[in-house]
N, C-alpha and C positions, 0 to 999 in steps of 0.2 A: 512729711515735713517738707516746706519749702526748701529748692535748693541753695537759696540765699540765707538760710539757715544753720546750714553746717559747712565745713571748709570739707575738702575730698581727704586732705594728709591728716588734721587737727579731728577732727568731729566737729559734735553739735556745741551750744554755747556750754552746757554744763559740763562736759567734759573737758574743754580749755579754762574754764572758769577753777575745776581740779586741781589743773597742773602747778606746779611750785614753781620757786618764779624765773630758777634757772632754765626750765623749760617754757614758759612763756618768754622769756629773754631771747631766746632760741626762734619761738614762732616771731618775734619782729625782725630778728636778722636773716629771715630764711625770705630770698626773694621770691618763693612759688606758694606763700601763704596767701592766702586770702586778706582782703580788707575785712572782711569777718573776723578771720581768725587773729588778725593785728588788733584790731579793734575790742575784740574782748578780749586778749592778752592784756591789751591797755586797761581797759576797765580792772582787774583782778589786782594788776600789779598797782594800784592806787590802793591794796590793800596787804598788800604780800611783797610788795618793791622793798629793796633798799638801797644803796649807793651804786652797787652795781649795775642795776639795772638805769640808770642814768642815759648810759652813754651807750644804750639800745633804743631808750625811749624819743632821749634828742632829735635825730634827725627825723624820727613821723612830723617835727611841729612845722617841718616847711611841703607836707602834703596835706594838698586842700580834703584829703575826704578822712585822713588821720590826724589832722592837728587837733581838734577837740580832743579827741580821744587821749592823745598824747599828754593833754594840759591837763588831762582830767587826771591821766594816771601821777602827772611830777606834783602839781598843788598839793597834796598831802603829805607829799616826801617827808619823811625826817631825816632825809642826807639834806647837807648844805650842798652838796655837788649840782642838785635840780637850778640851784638861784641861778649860777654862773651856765648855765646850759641856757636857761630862759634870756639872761642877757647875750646872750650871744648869740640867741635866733631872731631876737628883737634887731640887733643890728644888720641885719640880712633880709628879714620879710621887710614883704611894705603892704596894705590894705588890709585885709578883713584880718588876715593871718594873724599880722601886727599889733591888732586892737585886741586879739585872743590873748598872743602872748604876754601884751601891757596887761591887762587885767587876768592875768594868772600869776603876774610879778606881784600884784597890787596884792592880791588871796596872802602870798607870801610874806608878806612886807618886805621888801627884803631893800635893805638901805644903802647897798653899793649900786641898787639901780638908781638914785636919786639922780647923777649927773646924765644918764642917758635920758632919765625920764623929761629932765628939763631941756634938753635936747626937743626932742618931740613932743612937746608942748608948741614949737614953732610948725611944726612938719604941715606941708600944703595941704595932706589929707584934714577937711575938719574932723573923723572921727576917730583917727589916730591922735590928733592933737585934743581932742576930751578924753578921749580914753587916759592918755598923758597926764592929767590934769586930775584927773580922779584918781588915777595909781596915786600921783603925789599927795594928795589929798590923804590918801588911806595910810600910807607908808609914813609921813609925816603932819601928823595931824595940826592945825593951829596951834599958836602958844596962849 
């Protein structure tokens, strides 16, 4: 097996993909894990998460080679705790990260991002300010 394949502390994907999500919780806060091993913690706990894993998952979304992974694991959240995490990495990223974390609000709906969103609907970036545009779009549909 590829060594980018399993982490050296965690294993291979199926065996972190095992683990419950207090232990995947564990591999995002542990600094000597792998982006492997973060990475499929993320993937799993999009199915095995719940509010507590939040405020493990939060801070991957301002690293560029974990933020997908990150958005991937809080969009399905059934904690409200994910909404207020996503805005508040929205007000800290800016570029690609940004346009991830808007349209993982938008997945959401979630309707206390409406004034940030309209916020960046101005923003210099043009595809921060589409993405902006389309959350709102999706979050408050036409009357």
């Amino acid at each position: 097996m590829a060594e980018f394949m399993r982490d050296p502390k965690y294993g291979t994907a199926a065996e972190i993909m095992a683990l419950d999500w207090a232990r995947l919780m564990g591999i995002l806060e542990d600094p000597e894990a792998s982006v492997f091993a973060k990475a499929k913690a993320c993937q799993r706990l999009a199915v095995v998460g719940n509010h507590f894993a939040v405020d493990a998952i939060a801070p991957l979304l301002a690293d560029p080679q974990l933020s997908h992974y990150a958005r991937f694991a809080l969009e399905p959240a059934p904690a409200f705790a994910a909404d207020p995490a996503l805005r508040e990495a929205a007000g800290k990223l800016k570029g690609r990260l940004l346009v991830g974390v808007i349209n993982s609000i938008a997945v959401r709906r979630d309707p206390e991002a409406i004034p940030l969103l309209g916020k960046l609907v101005n923003d210099p970036d043009p595809e921060v300010a589409r993405a902006a545009l389309e959350a709102l779009a999706r979050i408050r549909p036409p009357l």
